[in-house]
C-alpha positions as CSV (number, residue, x, y, z in Angstrom):
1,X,18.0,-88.3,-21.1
2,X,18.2,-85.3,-23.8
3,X,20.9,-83.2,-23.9
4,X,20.4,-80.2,-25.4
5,X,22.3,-78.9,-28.4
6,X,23.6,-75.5,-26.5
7,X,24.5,-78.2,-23.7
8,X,26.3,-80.2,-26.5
9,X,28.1,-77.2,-28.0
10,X,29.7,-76.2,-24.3
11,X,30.5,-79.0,-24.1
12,X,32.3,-79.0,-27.0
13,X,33.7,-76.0,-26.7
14,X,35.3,-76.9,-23.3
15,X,36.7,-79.7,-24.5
16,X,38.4,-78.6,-27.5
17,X,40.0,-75.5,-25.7
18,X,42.9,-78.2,-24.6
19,X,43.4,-76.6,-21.4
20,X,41.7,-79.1,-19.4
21,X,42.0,-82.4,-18.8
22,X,38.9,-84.3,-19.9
23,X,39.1,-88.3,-19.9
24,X,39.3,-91.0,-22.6
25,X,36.0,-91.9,-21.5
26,X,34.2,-88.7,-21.4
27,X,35.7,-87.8,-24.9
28,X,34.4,-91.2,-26.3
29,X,31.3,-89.9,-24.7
30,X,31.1,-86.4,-26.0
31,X,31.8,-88.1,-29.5
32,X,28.8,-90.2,-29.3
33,X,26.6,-87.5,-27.8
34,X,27.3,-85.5,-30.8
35,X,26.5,-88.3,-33.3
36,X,23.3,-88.0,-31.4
37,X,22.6,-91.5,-29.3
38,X,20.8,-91.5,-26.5
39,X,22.7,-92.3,-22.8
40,X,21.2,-96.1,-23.2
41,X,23.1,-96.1,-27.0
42,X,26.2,-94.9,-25.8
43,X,25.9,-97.8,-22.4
44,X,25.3,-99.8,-25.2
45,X,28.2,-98.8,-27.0
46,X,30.6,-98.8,-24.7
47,X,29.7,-101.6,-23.3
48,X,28.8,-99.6,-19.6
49,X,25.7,-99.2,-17.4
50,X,23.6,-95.9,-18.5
51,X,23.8,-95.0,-15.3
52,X,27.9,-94.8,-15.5
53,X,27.1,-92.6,-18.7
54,X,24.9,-90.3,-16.7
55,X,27.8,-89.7,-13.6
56,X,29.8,-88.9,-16.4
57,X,27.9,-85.9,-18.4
58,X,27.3,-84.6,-14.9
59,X,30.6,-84.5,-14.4
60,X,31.5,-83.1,-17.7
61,X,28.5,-80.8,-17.0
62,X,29.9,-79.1,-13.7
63,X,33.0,-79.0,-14.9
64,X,31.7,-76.7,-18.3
65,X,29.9,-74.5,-15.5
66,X,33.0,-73.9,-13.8
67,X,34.6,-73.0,-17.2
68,X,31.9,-70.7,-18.1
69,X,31.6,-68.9,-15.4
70,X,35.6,-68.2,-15.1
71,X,35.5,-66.8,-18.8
72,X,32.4,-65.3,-18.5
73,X,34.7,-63.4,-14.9
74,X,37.2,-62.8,-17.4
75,X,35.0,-61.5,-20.3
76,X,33.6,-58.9,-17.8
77,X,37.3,-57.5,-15.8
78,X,37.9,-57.0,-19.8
79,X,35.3,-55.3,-20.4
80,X,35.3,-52.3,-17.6
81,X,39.0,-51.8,-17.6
């Protein structure tokens, strides 16, 4: 499974805003990602099943979308007032 780097950099971004609460596990995860392994490396890794990787960047994934879309709201109320 490729992620793709604007996929890697929102999900960076989300998780170094602070406001949310992202897990050990996904951070250890995001970390990896960003060194560049592949979802078998990081199972690997971590000593998980890939598949446990993948339910968690789909997690992380829906949860940026959520993010994004709330600032990209916000972004635009700022914008016409």
């Amino acid at each position: 499974m490729k992620i793709s780097s604007a996929s890697l950099n929102g999900l960076s971004a989300y998780a170094a805003t602070g406001s949310h609460r992202i897990g050990l596990r996904q951070l250890e995860i995001l970390h990896l990602l960003r060194r560049g392994l592949s979802t078998r490396a990081i199972a690997l890794e971590l000593g998980i099943a890939w598949s446990t990787v993948r339910v968690y960047l789909h997690r992380l994934r829906r949860r940026v979308a959520r993010w994004n879309a709330t600032r990209t709201r916000a972004h635009a109320r700022r914008a016409t007032v």
